[in-house]
C-alpha positions as CSV (number, residue, x, y, z in Angstrom):
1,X,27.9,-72.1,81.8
2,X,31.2,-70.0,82.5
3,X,31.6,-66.6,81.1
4,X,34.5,-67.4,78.9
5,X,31.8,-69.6,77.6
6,X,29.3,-67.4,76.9
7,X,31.8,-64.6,75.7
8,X,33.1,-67.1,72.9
9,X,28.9,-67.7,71.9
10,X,29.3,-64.2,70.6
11,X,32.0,-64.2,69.2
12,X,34.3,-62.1,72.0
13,X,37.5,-63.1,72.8
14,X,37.4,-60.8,76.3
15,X,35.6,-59.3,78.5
16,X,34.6,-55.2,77.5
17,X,35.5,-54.2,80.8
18,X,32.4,-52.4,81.3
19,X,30.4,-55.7,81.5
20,X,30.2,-57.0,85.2
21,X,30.8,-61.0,85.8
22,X,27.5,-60.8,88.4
23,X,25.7,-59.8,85.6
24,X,26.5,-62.0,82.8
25,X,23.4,-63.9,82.6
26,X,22.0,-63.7,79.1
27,X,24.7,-63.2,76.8
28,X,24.6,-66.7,75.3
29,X,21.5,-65.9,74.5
30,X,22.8,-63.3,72.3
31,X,22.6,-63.8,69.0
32,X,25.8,-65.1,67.6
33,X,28.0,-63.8,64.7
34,X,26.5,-66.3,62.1
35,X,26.0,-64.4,58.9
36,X,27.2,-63.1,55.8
37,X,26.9,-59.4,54.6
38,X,24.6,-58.1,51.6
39,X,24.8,-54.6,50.2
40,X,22.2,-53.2,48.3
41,X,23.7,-49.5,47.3
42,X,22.3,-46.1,45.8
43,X,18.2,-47.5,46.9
44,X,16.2,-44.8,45.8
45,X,13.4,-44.0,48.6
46,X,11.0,-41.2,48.8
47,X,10.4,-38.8,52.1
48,X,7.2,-37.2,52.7
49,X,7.6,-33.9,50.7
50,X,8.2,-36.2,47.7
51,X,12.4,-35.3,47.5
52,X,14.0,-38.8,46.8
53,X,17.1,-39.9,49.0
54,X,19.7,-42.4,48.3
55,X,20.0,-45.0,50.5
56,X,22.4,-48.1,51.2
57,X,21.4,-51.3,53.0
58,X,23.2,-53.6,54.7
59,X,21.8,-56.7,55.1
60,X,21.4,-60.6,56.0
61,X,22.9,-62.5,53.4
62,X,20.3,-65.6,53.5
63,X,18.0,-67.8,51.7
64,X,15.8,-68.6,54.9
65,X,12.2,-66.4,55.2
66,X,13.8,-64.6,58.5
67,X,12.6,-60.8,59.4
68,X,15.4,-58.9,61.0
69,X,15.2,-55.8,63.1
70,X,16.7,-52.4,61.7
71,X,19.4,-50.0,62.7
72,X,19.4,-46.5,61.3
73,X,22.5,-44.3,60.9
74,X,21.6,-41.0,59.7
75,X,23.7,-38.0,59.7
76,X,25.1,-35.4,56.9
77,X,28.6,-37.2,56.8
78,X,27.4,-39.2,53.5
79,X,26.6,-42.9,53.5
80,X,29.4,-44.1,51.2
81,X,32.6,-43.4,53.5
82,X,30.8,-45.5,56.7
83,X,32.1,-48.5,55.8
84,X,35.4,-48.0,54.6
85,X,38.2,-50.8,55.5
86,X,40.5,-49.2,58.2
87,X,41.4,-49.8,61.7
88,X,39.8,-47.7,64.1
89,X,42.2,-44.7,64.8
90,X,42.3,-42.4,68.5
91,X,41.0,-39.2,68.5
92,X,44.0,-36.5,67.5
93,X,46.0,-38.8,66.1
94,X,47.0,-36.9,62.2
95,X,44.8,-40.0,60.4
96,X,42.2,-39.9,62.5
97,X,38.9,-39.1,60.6
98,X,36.4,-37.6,61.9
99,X,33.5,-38.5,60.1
100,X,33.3,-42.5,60.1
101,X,30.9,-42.7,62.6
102,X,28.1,-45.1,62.1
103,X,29.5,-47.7,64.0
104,X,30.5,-51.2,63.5
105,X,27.5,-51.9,60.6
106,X,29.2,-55.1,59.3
107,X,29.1,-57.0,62.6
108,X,25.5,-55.6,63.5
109,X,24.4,-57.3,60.3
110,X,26.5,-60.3,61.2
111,X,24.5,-60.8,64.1
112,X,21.1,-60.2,62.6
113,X,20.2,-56.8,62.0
114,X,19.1,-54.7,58.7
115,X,21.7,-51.3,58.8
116,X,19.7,-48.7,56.6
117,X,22.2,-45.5,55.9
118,X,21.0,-42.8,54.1
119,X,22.9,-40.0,51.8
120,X,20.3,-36.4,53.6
121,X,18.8,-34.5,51.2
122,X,21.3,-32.1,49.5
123,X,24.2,-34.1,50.5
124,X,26.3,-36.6,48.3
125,X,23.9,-38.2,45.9
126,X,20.4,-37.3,47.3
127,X,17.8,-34.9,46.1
128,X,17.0,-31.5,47.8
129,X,18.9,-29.0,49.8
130,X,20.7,-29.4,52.9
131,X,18.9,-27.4,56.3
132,X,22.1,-27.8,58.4
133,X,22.3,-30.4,61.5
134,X,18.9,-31.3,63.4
135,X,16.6,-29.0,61.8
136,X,12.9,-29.8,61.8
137,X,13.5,-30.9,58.3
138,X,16.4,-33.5,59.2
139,X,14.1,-34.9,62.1
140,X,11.2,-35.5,59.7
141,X,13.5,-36.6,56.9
142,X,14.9,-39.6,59.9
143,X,11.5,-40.2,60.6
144,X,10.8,-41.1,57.1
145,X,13.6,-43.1,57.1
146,X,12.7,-45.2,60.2
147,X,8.9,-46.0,58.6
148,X,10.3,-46.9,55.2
149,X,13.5,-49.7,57.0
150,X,10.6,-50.9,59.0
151,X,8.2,-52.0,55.7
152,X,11.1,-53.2,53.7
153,X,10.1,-56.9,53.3
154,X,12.9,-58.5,55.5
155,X,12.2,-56.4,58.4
156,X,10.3,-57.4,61.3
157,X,9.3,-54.1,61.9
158,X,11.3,-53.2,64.7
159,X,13.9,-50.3,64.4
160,X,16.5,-49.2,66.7
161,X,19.4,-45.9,65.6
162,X,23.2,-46.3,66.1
163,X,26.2,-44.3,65.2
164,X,27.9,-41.7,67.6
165,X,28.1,-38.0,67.9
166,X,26.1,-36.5,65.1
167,X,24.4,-40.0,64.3
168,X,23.4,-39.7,68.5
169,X,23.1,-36.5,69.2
170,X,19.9,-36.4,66.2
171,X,18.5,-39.6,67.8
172,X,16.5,-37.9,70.5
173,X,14.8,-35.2,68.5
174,X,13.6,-37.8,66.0
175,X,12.3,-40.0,68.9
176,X,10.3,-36.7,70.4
177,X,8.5,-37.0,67.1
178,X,7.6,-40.9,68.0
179,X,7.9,-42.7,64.6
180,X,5.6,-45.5,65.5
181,X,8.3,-48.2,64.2
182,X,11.1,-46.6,66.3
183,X,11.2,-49.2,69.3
184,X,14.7,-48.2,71.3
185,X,17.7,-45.9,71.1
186,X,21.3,-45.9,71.7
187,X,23.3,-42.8,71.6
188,X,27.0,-42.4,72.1
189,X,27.2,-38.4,73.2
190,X,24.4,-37.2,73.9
191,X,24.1,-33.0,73.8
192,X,20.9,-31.8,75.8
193,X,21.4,-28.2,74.4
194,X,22.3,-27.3,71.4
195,X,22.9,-23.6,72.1
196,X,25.3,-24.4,74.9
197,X,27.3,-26.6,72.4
198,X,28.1,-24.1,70.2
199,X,27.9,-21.4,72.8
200,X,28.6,-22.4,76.5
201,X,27.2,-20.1,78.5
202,X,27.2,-17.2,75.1
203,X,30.9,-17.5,74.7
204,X,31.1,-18.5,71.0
205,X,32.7,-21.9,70.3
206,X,33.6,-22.4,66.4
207,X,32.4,-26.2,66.8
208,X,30.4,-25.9,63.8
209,X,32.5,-25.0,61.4
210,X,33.8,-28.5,60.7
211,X,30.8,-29.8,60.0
212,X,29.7,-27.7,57.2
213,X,33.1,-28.5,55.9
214,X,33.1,-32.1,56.8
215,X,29.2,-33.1,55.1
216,X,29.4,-33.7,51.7
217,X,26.9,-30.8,50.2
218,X,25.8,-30.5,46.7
219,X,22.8,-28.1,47.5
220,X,22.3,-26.6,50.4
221,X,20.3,-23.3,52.1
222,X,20.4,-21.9,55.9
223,X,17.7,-21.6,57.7
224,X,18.2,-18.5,58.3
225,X,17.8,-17.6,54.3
226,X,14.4,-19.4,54.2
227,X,12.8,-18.3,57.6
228,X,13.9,-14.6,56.9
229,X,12.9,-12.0,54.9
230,X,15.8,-10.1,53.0
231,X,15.1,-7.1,55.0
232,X,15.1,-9.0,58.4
233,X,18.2,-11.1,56.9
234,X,20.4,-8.5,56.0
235,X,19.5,-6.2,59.3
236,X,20.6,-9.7,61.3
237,X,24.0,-9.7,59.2
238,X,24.5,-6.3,59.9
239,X,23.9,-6.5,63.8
240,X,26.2,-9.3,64.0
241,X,29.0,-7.9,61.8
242,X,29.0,-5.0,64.3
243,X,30.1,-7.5,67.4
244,X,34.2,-6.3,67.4
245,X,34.9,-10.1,68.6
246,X,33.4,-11.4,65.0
247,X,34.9,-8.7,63.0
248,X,38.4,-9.8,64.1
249,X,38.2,-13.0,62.2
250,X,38.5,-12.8,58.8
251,X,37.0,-16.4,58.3
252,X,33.5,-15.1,60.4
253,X,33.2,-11.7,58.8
254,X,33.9,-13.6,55.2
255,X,30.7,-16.0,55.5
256,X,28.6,-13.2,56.8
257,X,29.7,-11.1,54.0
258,X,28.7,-13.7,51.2
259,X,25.3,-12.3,49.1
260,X,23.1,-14.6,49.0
261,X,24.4,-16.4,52.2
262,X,25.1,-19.8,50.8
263,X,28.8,-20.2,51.7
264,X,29.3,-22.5,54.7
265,X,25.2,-22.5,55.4
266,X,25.1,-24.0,58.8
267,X,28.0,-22.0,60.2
268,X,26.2,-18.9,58.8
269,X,23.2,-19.9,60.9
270,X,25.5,-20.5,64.0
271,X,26.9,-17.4,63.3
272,X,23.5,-15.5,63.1
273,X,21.9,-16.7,66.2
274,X,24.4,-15.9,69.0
275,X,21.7,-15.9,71.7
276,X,19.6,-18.6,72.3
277,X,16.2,-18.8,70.7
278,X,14.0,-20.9,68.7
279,X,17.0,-21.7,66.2
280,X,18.3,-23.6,68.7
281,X,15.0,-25.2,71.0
282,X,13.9,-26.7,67.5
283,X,17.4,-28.7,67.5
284,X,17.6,-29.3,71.2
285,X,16.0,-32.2,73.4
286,X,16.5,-30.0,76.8
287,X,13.0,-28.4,75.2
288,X,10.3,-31.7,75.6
289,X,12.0,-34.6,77.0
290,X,9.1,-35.8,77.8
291,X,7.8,-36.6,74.2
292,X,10.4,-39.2,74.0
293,X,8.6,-42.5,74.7
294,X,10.9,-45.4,73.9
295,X,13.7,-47.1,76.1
296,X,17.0,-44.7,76.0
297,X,20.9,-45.7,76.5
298,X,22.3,-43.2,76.9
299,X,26.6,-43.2,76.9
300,X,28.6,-40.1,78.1
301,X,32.3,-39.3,77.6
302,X,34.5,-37.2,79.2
303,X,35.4,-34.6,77.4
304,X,36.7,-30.8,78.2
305,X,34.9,-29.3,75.6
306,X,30.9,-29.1,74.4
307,X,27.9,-30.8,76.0
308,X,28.8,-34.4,75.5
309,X,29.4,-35.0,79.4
310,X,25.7,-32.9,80.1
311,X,23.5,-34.3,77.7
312,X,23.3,-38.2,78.9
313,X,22.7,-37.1,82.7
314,X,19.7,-34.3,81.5
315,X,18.0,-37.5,79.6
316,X,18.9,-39.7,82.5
317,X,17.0,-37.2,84.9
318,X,14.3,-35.8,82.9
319,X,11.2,-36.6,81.1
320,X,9.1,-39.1,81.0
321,X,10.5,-41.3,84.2
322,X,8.2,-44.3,83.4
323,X,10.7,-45.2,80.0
324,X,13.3,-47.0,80.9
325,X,16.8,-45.9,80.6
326,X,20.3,-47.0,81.3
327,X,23.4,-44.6,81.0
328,X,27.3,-45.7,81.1
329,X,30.4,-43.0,81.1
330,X,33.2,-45.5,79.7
331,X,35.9,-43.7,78.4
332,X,37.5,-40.2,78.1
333,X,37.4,-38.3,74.6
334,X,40.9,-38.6,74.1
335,X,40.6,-42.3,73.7
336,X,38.2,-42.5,71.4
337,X,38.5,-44.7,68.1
338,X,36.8,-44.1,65.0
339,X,35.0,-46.3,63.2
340,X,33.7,-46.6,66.6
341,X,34.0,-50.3,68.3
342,X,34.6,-50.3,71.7
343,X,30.6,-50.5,72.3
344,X,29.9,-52.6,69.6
345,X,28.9,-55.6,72.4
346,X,26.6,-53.3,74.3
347,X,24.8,-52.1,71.5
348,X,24.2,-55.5,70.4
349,X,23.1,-57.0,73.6
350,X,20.9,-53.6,74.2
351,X,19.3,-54.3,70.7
352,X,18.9,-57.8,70.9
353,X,16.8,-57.2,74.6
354,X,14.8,-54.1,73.0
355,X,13.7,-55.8,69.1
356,X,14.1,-59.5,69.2
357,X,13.0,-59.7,72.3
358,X,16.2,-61.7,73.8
359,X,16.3,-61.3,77.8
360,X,20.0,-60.3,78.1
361,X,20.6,-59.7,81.1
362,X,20.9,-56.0,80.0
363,X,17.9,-54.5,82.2
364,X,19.2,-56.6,85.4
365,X,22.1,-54.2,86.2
366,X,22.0,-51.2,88.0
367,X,20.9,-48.0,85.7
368,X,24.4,-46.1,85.8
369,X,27.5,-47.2,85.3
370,X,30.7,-44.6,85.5
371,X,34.2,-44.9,84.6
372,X,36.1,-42.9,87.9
373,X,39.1,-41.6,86.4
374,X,42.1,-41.1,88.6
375,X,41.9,-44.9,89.5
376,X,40.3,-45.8,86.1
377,X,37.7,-48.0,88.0
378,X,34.3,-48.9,86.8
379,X,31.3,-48.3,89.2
380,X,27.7,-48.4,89.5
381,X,25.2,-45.7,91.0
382,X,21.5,-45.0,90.9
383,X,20.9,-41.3,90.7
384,X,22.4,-38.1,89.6
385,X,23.6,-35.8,91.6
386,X,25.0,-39.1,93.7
387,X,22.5,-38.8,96.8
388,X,25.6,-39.6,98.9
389,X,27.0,-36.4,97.7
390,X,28.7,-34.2,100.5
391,X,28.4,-30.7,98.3
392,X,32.1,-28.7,99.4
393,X,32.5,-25.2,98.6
394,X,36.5,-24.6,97.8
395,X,37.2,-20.9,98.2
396,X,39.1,-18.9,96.1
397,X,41.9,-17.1,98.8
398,X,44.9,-14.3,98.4
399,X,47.9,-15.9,96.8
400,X,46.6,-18.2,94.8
401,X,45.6,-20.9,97.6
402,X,42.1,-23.1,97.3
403,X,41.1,-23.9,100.2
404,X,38.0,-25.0,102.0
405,X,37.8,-22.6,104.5
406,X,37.0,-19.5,104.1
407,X,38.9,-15.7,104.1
408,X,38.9,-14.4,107.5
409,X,39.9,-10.7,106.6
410,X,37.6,-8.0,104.8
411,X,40.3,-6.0,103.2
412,X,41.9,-8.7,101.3
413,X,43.2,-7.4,97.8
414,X,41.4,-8.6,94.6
415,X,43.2,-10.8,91.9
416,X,43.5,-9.1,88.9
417,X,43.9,-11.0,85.4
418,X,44.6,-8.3,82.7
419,X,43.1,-9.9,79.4
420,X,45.0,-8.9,76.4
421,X,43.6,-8.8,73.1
422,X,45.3,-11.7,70.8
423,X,44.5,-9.4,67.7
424,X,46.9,-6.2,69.2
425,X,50.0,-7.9,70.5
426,X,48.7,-10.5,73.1
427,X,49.5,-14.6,73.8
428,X,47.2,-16.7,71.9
429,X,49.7,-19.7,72.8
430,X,47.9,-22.8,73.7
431,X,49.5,-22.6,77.2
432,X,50.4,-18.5,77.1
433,X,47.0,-17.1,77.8
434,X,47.0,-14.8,80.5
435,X,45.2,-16.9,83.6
436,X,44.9,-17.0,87.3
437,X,45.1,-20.1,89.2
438,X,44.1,-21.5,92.4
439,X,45.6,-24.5,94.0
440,X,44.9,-26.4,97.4
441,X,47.7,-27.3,99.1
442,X,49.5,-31.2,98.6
443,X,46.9,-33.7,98.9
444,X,47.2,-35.1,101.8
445,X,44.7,-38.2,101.0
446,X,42.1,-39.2,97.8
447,X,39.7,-37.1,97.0
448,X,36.5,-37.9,94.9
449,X,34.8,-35.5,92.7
450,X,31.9,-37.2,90.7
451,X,29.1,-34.9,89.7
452,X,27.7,-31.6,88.4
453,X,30.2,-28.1,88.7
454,X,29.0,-24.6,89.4
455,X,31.9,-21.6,90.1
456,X,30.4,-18.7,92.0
457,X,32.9,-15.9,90.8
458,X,32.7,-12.2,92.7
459,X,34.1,-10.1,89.7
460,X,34.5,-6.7,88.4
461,X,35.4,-6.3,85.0
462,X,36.2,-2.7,83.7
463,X,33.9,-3.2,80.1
464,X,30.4,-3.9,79.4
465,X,31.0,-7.7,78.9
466,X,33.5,-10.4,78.6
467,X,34.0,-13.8,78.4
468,X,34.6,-16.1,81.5
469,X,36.1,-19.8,81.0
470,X,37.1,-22.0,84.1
471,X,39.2,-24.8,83.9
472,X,38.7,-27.9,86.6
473,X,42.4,-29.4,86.7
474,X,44.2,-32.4,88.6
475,X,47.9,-31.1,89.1
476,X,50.4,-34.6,89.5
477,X,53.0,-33.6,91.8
478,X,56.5,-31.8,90.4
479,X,58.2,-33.1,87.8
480,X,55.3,-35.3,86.9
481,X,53.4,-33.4,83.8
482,X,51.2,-30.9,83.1
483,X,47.9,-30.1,85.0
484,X,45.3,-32.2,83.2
485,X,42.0,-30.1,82.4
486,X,39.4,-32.2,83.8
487,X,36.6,-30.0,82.7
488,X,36.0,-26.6,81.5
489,X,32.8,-23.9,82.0
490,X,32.5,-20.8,80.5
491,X,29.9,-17.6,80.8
492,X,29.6,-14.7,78.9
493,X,29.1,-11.7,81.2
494,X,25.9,-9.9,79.8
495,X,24.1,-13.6,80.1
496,X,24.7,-13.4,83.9
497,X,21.5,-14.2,86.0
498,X,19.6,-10.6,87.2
499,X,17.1,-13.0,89.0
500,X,17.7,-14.0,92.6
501,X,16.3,-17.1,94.0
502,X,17.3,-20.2,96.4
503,X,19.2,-22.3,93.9
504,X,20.2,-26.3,94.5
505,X,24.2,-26.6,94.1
506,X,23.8,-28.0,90.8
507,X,21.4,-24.9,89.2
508,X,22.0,-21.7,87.6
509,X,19.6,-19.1,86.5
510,X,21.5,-17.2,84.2
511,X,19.2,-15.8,80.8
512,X,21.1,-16.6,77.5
513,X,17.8,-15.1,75.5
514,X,19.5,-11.7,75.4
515,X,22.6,-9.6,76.5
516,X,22.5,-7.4,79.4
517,X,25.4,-5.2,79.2
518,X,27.6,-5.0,82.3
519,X,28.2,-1.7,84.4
520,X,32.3,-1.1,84.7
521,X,33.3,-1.4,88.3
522,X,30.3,-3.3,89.2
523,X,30.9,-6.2,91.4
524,X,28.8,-9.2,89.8
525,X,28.6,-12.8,91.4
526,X,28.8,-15.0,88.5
527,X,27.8,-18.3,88.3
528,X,29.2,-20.7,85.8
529,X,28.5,-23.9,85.1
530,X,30.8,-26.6,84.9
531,X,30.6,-29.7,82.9
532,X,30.1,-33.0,84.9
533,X,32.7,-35.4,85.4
534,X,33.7,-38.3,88.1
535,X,37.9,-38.0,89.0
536,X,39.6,-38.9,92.1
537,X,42.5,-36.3,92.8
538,X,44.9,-39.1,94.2
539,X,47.0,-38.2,97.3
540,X,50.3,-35.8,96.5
541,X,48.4,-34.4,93.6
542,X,46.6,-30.6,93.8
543,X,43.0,-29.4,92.7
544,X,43.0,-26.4,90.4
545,X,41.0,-23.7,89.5
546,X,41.9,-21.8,86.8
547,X,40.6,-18.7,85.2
548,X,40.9,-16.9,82.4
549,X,39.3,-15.2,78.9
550,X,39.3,-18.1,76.2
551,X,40.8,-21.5,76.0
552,X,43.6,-21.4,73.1
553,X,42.9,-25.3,72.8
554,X,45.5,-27.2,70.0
555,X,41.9,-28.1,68.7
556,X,42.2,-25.8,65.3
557,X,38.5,-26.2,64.5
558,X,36.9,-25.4,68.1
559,X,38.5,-22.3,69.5
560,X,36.7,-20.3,71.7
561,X,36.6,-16.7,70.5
562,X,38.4,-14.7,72.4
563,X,37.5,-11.1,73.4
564,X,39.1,-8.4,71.0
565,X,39.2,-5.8,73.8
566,X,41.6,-5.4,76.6
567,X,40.4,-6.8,79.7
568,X,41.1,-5.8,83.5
569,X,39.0,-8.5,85.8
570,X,38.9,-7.8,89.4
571,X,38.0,-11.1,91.5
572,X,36.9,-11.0,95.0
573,X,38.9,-13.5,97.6
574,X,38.0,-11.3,100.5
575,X,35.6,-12.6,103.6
576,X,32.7,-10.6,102.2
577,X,32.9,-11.1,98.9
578,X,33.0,-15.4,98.4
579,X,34.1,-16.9,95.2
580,X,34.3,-20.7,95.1
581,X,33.8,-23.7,93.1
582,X,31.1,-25.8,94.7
583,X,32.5,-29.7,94.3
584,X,30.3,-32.9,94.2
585,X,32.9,-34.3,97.1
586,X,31.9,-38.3,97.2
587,X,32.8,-39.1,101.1
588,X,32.7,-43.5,100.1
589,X,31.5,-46.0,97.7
590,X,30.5,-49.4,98.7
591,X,32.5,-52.2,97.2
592,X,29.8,-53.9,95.7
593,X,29.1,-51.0,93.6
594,X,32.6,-51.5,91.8
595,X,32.3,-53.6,88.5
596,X,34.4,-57.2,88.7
């Protein structure tokens, strides 16, 4: 049978251009589009504790005695808004909405499946109080959610979990706790650590405001207010109203001001717990990998901000190695669509293989599968870090030059970037803030960077801490745009690693459990890390590093707080003292690794 046959059996008119033609076999076995869609809304169902949660179901719409297999979509976001009738709008774009991001439930149902969507407790019309994102409580509430789709009378038992971002990044955590009906997951953006989402490397990222504003609450309490006593909550306040970088804003001193602290509740706990801890290992997979126990597909894109480019590879590499697991990078942040379709087929033919037991052809490719941008070429690989990877150190050097080769002379002057504070008369322009850059020279041929990031910076900075972020950027030649920022890493100086050890290019040993103030003057080599990516910087274009104290991103709802204090940083580009950025260079690729 030709492909264009067995794409029509299900009910595509293309080719996603992620699936390979070598690998085709199995998708007319795929179940085809072939049903009708009945909603059941406002089910009442109870979780353990006895709170009762509203629930829609999407289902089958037929007389025949068939048990399907169920999807759960569970985040905060409220259950009524995930199927709204719109077209899928790109990320940034003013209409865009955030929040739709279940997935394409109507055509999963079309093709077989039970979609269960839940209304948490606390939010829209559910019992309870709200705990904020991934809790314990949230985890246990999913779980509960998974047993009860699985003994609904039409389904066969088996349950799967779609839905992106918060609907993906909970999946793991509930799949640690091994619901037994939970038989596969699917998770577009993955985040491995939730600390280092909200605070890369300790600089504080204000991510988490949206949410709180963007989940329907009707009841809600941190966790903060029920783990703490008042005495131990009100000391924590204080402690972190006395940071001069929080007291600048009047939005973060505000919420920390409120008695009791119930105004923006998850924030408040974001807000409270500004070095990583229990808070965070509770909502974070990066903690016991190893607990989950069912196949994982794992998707990452590539984005400049937050762990979503970190999280798939950590799963990928870690944990239990006997699961299987598959992982795919297919498109950059900025093109994402919301509702979210452009994995729609995978899912399918992922769920299909996993609970109906349909050989797809899924498992027969190889186990990665990246999207190289530069040339915007689909490939496949094995491993992560690539084990063809030639690991290239590109020195920072006087004058702004990167270069592979190193200083020659001792006596080289430092660059200096003078930080000043936004709050007293400095840039907080998108493209103003004060920065250094680096640049090699003209590219004289492709270059391929695919893989993980660490900067090794030799600084001096004249306070007891500050905030570092570096900015990976391919630089088109004159008159051909902006440098685009590839990927970004950031460090707060008092979480810089004391410990010194024999480190693999890829690690970092830097403690985020608590602040170790900086001596002024005191040359420190910091090591940041850098998100993963997979570019080629094409011939005639430049490799940047750039450098400087916050990104003022057009994002208005995750801004890196800036330091309130002048800044004088003193980096090191002479022969002693080596900063670089240590590259994932990838020398070739075979060309049966490319996707047709």
């Amino acid at each position: 049978m030709e492909n264009k046959e067995k794409l029509e059996i299900v009910g595509l008119d293309e080719k996603p251009k992620y699936w390979d033609e070598r690998y085709m076999d199995g998708i007319e076995k795929m179940t085809p589009r072939m049903y009708d869609v009945l909603k059941e809304e406002d089910v009442r169902m109870q979780v353990r504790d006895g709170v009762t949660l509203a629930v829609d179901i999407y289902r089958p719409d037929t007389e025949e005695d068939i048990k399907f297999p169920g999807l759960v979509a569970f985040s905060a976001y409220g259950k009524s808004i995930q199927t709204m009738d719109r077209i899928s709008m790109q990320f940034k774009t003013v209409l865009f909405d955030h929040t739709i991001e279940a997935g394409d439930i109507y055509e999963y149902v079309k093709h077989g499946y039970i979609v269960v969507v839940p209304d948490p407790r606390g939010i829209g019309k559910s019992e309870g109080a709200w705990d904020g994102l991934y809790g314990r409580q949230e985890q246990e509430d999913c779980y509960d959610v998974i047993e009860w789709t699985a003994a609904l009378p039409y389904c066969n038992g088996n349950i799967g979990m779609i839905g992106i971002s918060y609907f993906s990044i909970l999946q793991p955590v509930v799949a640690a706790l091994q619901p037994p009906h939970l038989k596969a997951i699917m998770m577009v953006e993955v985040v491995d650590n939730m600390y280092h989402h909200n605070y890369p490397g300790g600089v504080f990222v204000n991510r988490s405001f949206m949410y709180t504003d963007f989940c329907p609450d009707v009841n809600s309490m941190s966790t903060a207010e029920r783990t703490y006593t008042t005495e131990e909550l009100k000391a924590r306040i204080e402690k972190r109203l006395s940071d001069p970088d929080i007291n600048h804003s009047a939005l973060y001193s505000g919420i920390l001001n409120c008695w009791p602290p119930r105004n923006q509740t998850y924030f408040f706990d974001m807000l409270l717990h500004d070095d990583d801890s229990d808070f965070w290992r509770e909502r974070s997979i990066e903690s016991h990998p190893e607990d989950i126990k069912v196949p994982m597909y794992l998707i990452s894109e590539y984005y400049e901000l937050g762990r979503f480019s970190q999280g798939p590879f950590f799963l990928f590499t870690h944990g239990d190695m006997s699961v299987p697991r598959k992982l795919a990078a297919p498109e950059e942040h900025d093109a994402l669509h919301l509702p979210h379709r452009i994995m729609t087929p995978e899912y399918l033919r992922w769920y299909d293989y996993w609970l109906k037991g349909i050989d797809t052809g899924v498992m027969d490719e190889p186990p990665m599968k990246l999207l190289v941008r530069g040339i915007n070429k689909f490939r496949y690989e094995y491993e992560w870090p690539l084990a063809r990877t030639q690991w290239t150190k590109y020195y920072l050097r006087d004058g702004g030059l990167l270069s592979t080769e190193k200083e020659k002379d001792e006596h080289v002057e430092p660059t200096v970037l003078n930080h000043k504070s936004p709050y007293e008369g400095g840039s907080n322009e998108t493209y103003a803030v004060p920065n250094v850059v680096f640049r090699t020279p003209v590219l004289e041929e492709d270059v391929e960077v695919t893989g993980p990031i660490v900067m090794h910076l030799m600084c001096a900075i004249d306070k007891t801490d500050a905030n570092f972020t570096v900015m990976l950027n391919d630089v088109p030649p004159e008159g051909e745009g902006r440098p685009l920022n590839l990927v970004t890493g950031n460090l707060r100086a008092s979480h810089r690693g004391l410990e010194k050890k024999e480190l693999k290019p890829w690690e970092l040993n830097n403690d985020h459990t608590r602040k170790v103030p900086v001596v002024p003057g005191e040359i420190n080599e910091y090591t940041i890390e850098i998100m993963n990516t997979s570019n080629v910087f094409r011939k005639g274009h430049r490799i940047e590093v750039e450098v400087k104290n916050y990104d003022a991103n057009p994002y208005h709802w995750m801004v890196q707080l800036p330091n309130s204090q002048d800044i004088e940083y003193k980096i090191f580009v002479d022969s002693v003292h080596n900063s670089y950025i240590n590259l994932p260079i990838i020398p070739y690729s075979d060309e049966e690794q490319w996707i047709r």
